[in-house]
Backbone as CSV, one residue per row, in Angstrom:
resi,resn,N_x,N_y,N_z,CA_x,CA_y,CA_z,C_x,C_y,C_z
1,UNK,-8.314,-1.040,-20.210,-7.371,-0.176,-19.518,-6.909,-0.871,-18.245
2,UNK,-5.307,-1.504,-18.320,-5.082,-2.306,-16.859,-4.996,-0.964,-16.072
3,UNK,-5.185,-1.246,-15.037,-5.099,0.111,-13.876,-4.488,-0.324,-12.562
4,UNK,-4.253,0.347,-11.577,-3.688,0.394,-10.195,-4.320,2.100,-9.739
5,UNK,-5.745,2.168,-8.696,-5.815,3.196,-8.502,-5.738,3.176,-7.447
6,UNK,-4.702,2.954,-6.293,-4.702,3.067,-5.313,-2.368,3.061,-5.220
7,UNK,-2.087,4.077,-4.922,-0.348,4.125,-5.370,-0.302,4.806,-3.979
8,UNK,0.654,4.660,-2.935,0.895,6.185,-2.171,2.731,6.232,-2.581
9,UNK,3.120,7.229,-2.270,4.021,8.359,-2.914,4.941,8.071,-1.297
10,UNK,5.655,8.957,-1.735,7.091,9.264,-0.470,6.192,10.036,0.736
11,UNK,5.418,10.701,-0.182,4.711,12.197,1.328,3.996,10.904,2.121
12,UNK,3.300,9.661,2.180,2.999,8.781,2.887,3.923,8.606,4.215
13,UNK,3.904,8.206,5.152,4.894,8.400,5.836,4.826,6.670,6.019
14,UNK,3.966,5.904,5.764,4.106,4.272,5.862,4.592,3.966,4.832
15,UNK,4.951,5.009,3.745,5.237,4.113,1.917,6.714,4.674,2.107
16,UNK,7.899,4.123,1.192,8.927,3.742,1.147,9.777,5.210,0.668
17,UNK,10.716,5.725,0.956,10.948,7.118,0.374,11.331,6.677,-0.906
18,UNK,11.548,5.491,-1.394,11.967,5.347,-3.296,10.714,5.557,-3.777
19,UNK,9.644,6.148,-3.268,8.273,5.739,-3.715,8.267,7.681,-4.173
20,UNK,9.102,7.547,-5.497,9.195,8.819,-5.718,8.202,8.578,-7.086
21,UNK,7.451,10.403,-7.328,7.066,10.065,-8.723,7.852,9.508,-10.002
22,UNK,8.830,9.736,-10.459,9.290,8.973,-11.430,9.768,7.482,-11.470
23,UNK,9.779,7.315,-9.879,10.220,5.909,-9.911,8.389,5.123,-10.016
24,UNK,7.469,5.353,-9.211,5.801,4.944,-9.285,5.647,5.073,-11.329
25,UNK,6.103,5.915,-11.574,5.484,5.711,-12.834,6.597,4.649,-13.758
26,UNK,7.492,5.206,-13.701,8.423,3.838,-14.335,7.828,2.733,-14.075
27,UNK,8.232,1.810,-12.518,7.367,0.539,-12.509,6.127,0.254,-12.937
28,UNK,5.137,1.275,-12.749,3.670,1.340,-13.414,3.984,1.039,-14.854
29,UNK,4.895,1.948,-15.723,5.103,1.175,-17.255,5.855,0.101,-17.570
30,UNK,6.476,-0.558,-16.613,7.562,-1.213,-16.800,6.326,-2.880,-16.481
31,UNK,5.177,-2.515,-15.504,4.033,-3.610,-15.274,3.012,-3.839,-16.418
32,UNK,3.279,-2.969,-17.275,2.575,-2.976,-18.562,1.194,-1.841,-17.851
33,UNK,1.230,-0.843,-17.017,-0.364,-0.384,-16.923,-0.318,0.872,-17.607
34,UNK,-2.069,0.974,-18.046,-2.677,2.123,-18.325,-2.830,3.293,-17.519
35,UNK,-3.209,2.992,-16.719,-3.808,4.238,-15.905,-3.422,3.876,-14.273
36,UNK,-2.976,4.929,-13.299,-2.511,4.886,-12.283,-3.307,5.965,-11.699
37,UNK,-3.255,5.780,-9.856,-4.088,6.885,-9.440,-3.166,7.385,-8.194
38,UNK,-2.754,8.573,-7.463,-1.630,8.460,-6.426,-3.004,9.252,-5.527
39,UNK,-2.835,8.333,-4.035,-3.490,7.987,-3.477,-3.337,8.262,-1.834
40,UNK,-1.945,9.562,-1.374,-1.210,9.732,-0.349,-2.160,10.221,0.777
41,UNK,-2.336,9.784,2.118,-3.219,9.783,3.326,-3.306,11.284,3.465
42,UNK,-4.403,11.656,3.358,-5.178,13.321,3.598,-4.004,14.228,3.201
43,UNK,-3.620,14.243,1.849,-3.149,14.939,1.721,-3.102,14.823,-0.159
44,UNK,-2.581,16.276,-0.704,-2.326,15.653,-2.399,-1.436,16.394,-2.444
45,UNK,-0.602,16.918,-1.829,0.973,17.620,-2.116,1.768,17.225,-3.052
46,UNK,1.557,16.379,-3.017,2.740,15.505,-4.105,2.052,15.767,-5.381
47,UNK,1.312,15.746,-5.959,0.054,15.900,-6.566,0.958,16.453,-8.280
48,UNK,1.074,17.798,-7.848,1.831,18.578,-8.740,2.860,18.106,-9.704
49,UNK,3.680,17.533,-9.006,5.045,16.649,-9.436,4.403,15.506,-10.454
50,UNK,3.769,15.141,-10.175,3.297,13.636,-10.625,2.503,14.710,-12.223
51,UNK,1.720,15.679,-12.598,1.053,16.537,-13.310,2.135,17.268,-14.386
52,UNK,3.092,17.445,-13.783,4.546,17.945,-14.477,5.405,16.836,-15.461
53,UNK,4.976,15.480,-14.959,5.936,14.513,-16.074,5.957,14.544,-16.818
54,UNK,6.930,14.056,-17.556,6.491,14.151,-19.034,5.890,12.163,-19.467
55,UNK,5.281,11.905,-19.740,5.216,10.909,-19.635,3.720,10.419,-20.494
56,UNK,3.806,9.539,-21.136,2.086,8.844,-21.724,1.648,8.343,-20.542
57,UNK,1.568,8.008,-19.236,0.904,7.137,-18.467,-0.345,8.265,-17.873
58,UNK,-1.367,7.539,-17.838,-2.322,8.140,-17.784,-2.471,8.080,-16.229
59,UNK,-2.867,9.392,-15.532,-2.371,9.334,-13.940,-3.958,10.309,-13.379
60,UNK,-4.367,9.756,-12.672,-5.320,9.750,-11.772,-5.129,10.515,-10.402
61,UNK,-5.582,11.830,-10.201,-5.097,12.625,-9.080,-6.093,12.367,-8.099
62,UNK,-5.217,11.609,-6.960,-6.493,10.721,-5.769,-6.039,11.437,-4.275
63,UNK,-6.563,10.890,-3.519,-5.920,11.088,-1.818,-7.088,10.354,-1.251
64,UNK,-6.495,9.747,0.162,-7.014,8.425,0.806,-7.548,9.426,2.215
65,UNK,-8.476,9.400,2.379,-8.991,10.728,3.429,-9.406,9.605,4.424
66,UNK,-8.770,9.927,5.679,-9.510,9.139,7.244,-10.404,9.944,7.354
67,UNK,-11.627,9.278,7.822,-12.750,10.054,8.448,-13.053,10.043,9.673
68,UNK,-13.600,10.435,10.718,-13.659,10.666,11.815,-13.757,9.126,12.353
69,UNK,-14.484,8.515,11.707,-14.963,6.537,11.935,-13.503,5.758,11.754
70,UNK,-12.652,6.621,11.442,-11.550,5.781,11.191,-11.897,4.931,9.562
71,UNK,-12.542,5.311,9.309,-12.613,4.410,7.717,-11.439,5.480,6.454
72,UNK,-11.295,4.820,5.558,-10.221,4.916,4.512,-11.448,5.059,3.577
73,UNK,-11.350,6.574,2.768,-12.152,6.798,1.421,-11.357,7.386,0.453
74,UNK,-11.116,6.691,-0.827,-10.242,7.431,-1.714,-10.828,8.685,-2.409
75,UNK,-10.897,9.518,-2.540,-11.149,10.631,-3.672,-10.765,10.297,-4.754
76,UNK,-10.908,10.395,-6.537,-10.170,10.164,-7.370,-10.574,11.634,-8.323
77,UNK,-9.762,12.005,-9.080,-10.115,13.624,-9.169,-9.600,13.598,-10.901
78,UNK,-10.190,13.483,-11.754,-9.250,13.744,-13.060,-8.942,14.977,-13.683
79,UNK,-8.754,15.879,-12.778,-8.495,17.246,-12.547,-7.553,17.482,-11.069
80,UNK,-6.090,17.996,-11.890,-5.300,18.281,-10.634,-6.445,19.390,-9.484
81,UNK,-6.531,20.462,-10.642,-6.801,21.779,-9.965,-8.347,21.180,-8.506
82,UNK,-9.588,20.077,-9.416,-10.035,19.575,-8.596,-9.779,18.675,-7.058
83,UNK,-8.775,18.261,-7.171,-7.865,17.182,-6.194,-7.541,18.387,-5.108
84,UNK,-6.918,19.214,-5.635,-6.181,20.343,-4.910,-7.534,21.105,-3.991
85,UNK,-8.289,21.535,-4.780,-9.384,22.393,-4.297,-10.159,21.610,-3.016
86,UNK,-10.504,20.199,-3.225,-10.675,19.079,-2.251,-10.318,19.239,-1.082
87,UNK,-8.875,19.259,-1.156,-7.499,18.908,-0.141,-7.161,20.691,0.876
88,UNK,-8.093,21.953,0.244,-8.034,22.878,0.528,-9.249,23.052,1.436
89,UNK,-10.270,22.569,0.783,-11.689,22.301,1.546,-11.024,21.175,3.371
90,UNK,-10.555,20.405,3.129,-9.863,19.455,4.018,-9.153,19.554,4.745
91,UNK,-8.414,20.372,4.487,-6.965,21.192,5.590,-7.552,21.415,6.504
92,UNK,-8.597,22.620,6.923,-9.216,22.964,8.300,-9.399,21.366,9.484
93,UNK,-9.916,20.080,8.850,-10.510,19.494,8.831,-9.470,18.565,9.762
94,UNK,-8.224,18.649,9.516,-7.160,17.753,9.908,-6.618,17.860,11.047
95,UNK,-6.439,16.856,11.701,-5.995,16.817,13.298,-4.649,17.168,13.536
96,UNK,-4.022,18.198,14.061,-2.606,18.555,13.388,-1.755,18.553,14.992
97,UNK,-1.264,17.362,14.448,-0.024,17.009,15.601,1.356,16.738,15.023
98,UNK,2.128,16.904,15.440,3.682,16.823,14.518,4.042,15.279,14.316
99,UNK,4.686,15.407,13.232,4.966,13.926,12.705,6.239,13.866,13.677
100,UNK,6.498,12.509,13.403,8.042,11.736,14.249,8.255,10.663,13.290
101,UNK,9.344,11.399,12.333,10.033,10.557,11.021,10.600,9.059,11.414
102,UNK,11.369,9.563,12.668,11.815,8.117,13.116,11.038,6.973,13.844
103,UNK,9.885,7.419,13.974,8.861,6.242,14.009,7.420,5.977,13.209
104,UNK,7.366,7.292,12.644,6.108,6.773,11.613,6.597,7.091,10.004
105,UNK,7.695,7.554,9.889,8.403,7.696,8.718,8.480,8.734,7.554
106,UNK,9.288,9.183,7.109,8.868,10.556,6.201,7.570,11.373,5.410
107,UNK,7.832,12.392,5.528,6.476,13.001,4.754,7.073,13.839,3.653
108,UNK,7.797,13.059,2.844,8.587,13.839,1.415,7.271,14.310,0.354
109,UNK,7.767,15.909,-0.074,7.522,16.333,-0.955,8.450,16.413,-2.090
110,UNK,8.280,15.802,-3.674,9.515,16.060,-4.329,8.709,17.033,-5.441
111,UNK,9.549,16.926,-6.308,9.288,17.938,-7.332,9.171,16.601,-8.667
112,UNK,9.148,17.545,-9.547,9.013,16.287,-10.830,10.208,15.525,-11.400
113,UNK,11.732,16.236,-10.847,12.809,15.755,-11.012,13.162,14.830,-9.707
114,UNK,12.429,14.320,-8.797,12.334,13.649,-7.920,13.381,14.352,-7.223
115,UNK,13.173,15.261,-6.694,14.278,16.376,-5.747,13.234,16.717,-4.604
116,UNK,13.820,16.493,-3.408,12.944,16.824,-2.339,12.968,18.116,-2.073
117,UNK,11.579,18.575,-1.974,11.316,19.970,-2.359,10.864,20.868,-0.635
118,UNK,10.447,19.653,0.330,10.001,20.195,1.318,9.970,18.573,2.214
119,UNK,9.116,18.785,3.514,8.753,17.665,4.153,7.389,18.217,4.693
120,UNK,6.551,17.417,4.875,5.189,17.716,5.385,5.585,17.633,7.438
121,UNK,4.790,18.678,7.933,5.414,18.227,8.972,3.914,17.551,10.090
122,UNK,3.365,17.521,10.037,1.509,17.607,10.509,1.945,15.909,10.159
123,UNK,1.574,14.958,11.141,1.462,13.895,10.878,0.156,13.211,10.096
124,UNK,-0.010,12.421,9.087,-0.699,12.431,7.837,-1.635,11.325,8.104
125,UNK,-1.048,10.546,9.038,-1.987,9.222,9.056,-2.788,8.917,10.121
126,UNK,-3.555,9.822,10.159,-4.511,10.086,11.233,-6.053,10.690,10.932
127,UNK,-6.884,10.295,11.662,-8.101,10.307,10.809,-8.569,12.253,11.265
128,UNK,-9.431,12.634,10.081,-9.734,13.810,9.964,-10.877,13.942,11.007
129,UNK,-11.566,15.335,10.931,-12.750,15.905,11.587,-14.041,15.319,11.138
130,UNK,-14.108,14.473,9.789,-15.646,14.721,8.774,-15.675,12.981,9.007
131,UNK,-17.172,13.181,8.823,-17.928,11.888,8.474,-17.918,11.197,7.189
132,UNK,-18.215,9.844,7.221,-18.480,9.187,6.063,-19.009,9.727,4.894
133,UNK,-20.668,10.454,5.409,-21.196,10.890,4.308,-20.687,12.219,4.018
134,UNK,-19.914,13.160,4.950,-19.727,14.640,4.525,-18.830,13.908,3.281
135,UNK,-17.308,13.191,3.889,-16.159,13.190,2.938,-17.098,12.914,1.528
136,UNK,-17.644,11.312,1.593,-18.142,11.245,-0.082,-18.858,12.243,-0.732
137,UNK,-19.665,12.981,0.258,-20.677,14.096,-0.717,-19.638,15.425,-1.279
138,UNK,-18.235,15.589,-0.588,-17.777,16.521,-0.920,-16.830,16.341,-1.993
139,UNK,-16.320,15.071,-2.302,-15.622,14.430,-3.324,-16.359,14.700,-4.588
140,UNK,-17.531,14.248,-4.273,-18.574,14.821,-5.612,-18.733,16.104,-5.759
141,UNK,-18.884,16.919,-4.736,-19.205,18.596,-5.399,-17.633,18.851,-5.621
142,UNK,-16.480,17.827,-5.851,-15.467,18.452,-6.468,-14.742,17.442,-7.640
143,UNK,-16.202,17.087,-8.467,-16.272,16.468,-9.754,-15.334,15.033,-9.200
144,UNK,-15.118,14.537,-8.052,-14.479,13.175,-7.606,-15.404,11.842,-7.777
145,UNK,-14.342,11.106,-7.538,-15.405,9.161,-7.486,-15.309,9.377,-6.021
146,UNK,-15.865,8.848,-5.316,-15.591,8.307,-3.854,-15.772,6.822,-4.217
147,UNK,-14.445,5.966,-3.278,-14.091,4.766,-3.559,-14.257,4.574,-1.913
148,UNK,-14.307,3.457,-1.486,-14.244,2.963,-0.018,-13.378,2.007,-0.205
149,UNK,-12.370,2.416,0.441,-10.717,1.652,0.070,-10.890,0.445,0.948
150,UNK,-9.849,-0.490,0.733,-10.054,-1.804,0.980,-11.092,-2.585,2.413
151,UNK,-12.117,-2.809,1.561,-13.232,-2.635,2.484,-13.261,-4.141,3.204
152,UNK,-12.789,-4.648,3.212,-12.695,-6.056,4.028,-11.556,-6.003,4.989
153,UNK,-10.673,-5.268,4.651,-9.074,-5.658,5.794,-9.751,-4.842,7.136
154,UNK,-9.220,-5.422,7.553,-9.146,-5.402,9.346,-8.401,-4.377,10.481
155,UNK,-8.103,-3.184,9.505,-7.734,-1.950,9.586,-8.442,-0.626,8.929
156,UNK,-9.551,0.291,9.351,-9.550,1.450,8.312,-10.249,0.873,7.459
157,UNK,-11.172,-0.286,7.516,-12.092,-0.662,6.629,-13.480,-0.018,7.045
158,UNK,-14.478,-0.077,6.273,-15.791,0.530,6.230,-16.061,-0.689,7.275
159,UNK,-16.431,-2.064,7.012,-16.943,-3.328,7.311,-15.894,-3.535,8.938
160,UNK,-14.637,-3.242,9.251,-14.113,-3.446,10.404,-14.538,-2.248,11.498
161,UNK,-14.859,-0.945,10.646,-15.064,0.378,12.360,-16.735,0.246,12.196
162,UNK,-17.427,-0.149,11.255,-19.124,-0.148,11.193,-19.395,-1.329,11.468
163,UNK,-19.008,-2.341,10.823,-19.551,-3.851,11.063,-20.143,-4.173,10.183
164,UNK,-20.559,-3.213,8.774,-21.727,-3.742,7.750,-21.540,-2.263,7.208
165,UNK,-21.597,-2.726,5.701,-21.608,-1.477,4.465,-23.405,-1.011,3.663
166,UNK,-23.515,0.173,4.558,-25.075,1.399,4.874,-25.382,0.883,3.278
167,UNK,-26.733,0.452,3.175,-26.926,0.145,1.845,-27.808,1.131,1.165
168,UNK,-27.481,3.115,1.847,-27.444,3.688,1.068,-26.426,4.684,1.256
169,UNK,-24.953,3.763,1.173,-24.048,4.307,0.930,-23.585,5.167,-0.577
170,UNK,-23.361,6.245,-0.659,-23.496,6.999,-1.558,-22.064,6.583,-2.820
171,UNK,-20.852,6.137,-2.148,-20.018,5.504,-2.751,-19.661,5.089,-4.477
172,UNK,-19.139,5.533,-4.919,-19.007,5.018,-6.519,-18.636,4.060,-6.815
173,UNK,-17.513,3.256,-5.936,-16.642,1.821,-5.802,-16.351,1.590,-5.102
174,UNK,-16.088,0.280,-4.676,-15.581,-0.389,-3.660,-14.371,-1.211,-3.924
175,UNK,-13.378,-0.727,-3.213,-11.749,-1.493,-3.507,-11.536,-2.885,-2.723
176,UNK,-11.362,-3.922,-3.225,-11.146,-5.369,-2.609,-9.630,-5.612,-3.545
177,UNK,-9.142,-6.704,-2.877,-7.627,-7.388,-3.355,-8.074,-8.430,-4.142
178,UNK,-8.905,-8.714,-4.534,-8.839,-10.360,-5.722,-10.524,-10.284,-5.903
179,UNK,-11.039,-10.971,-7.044,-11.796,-11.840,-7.636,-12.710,-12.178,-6.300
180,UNK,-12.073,-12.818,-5.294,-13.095,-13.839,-4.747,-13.509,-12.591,-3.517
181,UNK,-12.828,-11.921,-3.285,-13.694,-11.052,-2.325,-14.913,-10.388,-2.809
182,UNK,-14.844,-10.159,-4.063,-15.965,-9.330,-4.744,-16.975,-10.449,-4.704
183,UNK,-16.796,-11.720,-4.723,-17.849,-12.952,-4.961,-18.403,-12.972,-3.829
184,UNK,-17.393,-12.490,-2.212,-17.704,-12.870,-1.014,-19.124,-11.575,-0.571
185,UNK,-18.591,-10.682,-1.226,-19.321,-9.042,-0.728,-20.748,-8.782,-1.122
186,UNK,-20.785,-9.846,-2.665,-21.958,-10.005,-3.399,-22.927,-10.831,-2.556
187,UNK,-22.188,-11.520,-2.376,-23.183,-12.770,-1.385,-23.884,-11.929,-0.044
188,UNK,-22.587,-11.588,0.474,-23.023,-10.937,1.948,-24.135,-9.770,1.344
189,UNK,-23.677,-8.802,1.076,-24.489,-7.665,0.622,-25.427,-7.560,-1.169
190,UNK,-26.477,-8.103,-0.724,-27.411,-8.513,-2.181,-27.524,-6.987,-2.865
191,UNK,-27.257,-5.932,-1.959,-27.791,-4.573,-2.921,-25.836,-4.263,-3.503
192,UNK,-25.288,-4.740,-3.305,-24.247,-4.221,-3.604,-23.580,-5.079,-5.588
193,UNK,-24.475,-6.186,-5.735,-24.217,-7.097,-6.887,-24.149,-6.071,-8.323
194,UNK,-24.780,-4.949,-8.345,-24.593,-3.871,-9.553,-23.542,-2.878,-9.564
195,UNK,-22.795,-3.160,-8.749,-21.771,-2.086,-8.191,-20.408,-2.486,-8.486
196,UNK,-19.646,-1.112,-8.747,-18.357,-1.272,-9.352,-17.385,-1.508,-7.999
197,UNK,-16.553,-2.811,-8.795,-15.361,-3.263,-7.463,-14.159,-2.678,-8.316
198,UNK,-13.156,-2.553,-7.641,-11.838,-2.457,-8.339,-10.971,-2.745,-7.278
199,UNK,-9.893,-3.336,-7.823,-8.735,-4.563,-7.191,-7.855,-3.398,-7.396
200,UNK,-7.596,-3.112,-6.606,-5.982,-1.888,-5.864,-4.924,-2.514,-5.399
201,UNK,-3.688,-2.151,-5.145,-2.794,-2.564,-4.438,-2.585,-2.342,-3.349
202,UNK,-2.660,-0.629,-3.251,-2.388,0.103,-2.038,-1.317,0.223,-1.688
203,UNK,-0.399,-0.054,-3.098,1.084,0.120,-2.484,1.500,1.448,-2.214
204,UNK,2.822,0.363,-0.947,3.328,1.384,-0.143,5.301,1.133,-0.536
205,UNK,5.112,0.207,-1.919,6.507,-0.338,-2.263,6.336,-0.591,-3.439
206,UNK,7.527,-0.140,-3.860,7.211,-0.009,-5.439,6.678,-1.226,-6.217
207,UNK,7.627,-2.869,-5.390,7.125,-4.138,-6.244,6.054,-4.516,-5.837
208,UNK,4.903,-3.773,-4.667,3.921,-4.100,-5.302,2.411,-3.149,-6.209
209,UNK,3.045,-2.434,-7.090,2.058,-2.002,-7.270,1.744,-3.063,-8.286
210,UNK,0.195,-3.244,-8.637,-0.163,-3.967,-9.650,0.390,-4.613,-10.989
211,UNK,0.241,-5.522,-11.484,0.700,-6.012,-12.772,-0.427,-6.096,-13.650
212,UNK,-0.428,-6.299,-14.920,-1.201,-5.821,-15.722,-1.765,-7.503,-16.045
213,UNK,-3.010,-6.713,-14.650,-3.979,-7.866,-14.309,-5.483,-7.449,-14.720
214,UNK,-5.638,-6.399,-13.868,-6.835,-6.035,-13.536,-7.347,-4.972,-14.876
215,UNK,-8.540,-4.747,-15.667,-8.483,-3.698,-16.714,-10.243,-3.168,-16.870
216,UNK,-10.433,-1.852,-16.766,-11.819,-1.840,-16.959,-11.681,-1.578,-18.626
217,UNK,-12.948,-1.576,-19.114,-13.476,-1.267,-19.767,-13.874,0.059,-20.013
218,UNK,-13.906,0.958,-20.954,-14.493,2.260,-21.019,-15.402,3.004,-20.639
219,UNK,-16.081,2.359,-21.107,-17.716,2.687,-20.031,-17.321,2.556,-18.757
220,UNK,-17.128,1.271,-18.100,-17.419,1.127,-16.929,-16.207,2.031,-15.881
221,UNK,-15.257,2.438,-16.638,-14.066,3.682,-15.939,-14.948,4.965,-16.639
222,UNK,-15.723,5.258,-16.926,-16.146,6.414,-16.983,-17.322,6.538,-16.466
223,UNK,-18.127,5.513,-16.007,-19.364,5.394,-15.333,-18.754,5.814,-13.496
224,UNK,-17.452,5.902,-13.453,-16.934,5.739,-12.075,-17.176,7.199,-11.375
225,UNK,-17.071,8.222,-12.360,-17.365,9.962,-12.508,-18.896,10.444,-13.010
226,UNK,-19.679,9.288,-13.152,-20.830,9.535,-13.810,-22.030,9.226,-13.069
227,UNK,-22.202,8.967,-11.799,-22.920,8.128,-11.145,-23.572,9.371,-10.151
């Protein structure tokens, strides 16, 4: 199964407003992938639209939650109604100051005909109330993976606001950009060598979401909800 589980949408206010659902899933089939995950900063509004397509691409209902540490944790939910229920638990949770379109950039809601249906107005990219371990433990009591999104970059990484990844981090995966970071993480961290990596894009533009590079295996994409 090639995959890309890391997509953000228009409601992103750093991702591109063409970054509509029908256009994310077109390029996703047009890259040859299986399975996609939409991935928009503390929030899953968009969520719905993307659940309404009509479409074979197999789609992954996610959201990228800041935690109080400033770290980036994906949720991945294969249940809208779960994603949603998450993101309801989370609302209280969110630091709510008004967005400014003309400098941190839209917060589009569309519909499934890619028609803008609303705008988010609460600026999105800002870290929440909860901790490391609340967010992952609550991802799980709402049947989620917790992923620790790109854990090496030098922004919103686990390894850049801690300095070193808790080696009893509760975590299901860990998201890196290539092959050799996973070689680098193994080395550094010896308890981490049994553990699932997955190569994301994190796009915030449509050309780059993934190409049909990266592919798990069955087991090991279902071991991701099973752990």
């Amino acid at each position: 199964m090639f995959y890309d589980l890391h997509i953000h949408s228009c409601l992103s206010p750093c991702a591109d407003d063409d970054m509509t659902p029908n256009n994310i899933v077109n390029m996703a089939m047009i890259k040859g992938l299986d399975v996609i995950a939409i991935c928009d900063h503390n929030s899953t509004l968009q969520l719905s639209a993307f659940a309404k397509l009509r479409t074979n691409m197999n789609i992954i209902y996610g959201i990228e939650v800041e935690t109080i540490e400033e770290v980036h944790v994906l949720g991945l939910f294969k249940s809208l109604n779960d994603a949603q229920e998450f993101d309801i638990w989370l609302e209280p949770n969110k630091l709510k100051t008004a967005n400014d379109p003309s400098y941190f950039g839209h917060q589009l809601i569309m519909d499934e005909n890619d028609q803008v249906i609303n705008e988010y107005k609460d600026l999105l990219i800002t870290s929440t109330f909860i901790d490391i371990d609340t967010c992952i433990d609550k991802i799980h009591e709402y049947h989620g993976a917790a992923v620790l999104a790109h854990v090496l970059d030098r922004k919103n990484s686990i390894i850049n606001q801690l300095g070193f990844i808790p080696p009893d981090i509760k975590a299901d995966a860990f998201e890196v950009k290539n092959v050799e970071q996973i070689s680098y993480l193994k080395k550094a961290y010896s308890y981490l060598t049994n553990k699932i990596f997955i190569i994301n894009s994190d796009a915030h533009r449509l050309i780059d979401i993934n190409e049909r590079e990266n592919a798990f295996d069955d087991i090991t994409f279902q071991k991701l909800w099973s752990q």
